[in-house]
C-alpha positions in Angstrom: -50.1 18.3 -4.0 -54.0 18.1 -4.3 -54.2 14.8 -2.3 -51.3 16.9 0.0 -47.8 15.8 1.3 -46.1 12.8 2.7 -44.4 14.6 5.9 -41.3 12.8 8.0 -40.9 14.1 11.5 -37.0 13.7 12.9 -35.8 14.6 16.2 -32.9 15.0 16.4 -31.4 13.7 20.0 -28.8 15.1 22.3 -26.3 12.3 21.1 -26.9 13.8 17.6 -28.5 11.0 16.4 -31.8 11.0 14.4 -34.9 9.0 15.5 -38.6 9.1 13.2 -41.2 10.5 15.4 -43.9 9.9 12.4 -44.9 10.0 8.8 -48.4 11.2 7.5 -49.9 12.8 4.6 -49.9 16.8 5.6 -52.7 19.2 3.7 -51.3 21.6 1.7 -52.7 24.4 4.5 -50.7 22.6 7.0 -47.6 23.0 4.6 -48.3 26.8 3.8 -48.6 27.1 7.6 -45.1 26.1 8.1 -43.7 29.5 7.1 -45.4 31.1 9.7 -44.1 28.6 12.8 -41.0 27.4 15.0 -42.8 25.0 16.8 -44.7 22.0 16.3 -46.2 19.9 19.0 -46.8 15.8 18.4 -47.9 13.5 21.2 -48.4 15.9 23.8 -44.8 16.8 23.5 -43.2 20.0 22.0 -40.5 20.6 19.1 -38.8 23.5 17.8 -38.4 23.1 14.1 -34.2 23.5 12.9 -34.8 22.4 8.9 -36.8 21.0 6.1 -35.7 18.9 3.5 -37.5 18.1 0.1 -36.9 14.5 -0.5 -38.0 14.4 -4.2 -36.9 10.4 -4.9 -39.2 9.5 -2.0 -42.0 12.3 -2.7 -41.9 13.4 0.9 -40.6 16.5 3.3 -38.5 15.7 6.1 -38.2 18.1 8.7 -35.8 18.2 11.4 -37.0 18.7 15.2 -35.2 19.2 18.6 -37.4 18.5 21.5 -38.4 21.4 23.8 -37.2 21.0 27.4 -40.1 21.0 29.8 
């Protein structure tokens, strides 16, 4: 994880269906940060975080979001 992480970022919308907010390459800092937060915020907009997923066939973490209301 020298070069750092592939990262998927999912909302997950009120019908329950799953829409790809983004994808980019996370340090390993940013990763390590992740045990210490429930929210992430990406384009202005708010999200708590509800899972994580290793994806180890695609290389990548996938982590599950639900918008905040504002």
């Amino acid at each position: 994880m020298e070069q750092g992480l592939n990262v998927v970022l999912m909302e997950k919308m009120a019908t329950g269906e799953l829409r790809k907010i983004e994808e980019r390459v996370w340090s390993k800092n940013m990763i390590t940060a992740l045990e210490h937060v429930n929210y992430i915020v990406v384009g202005d907009r708010e999200y708590e975080t509800i899972e994580g997923r290793l994806n180890v066939d695609l290389g990548s973490l996938e982590l599950l979001l639900v918008p905040m209301q504002s």
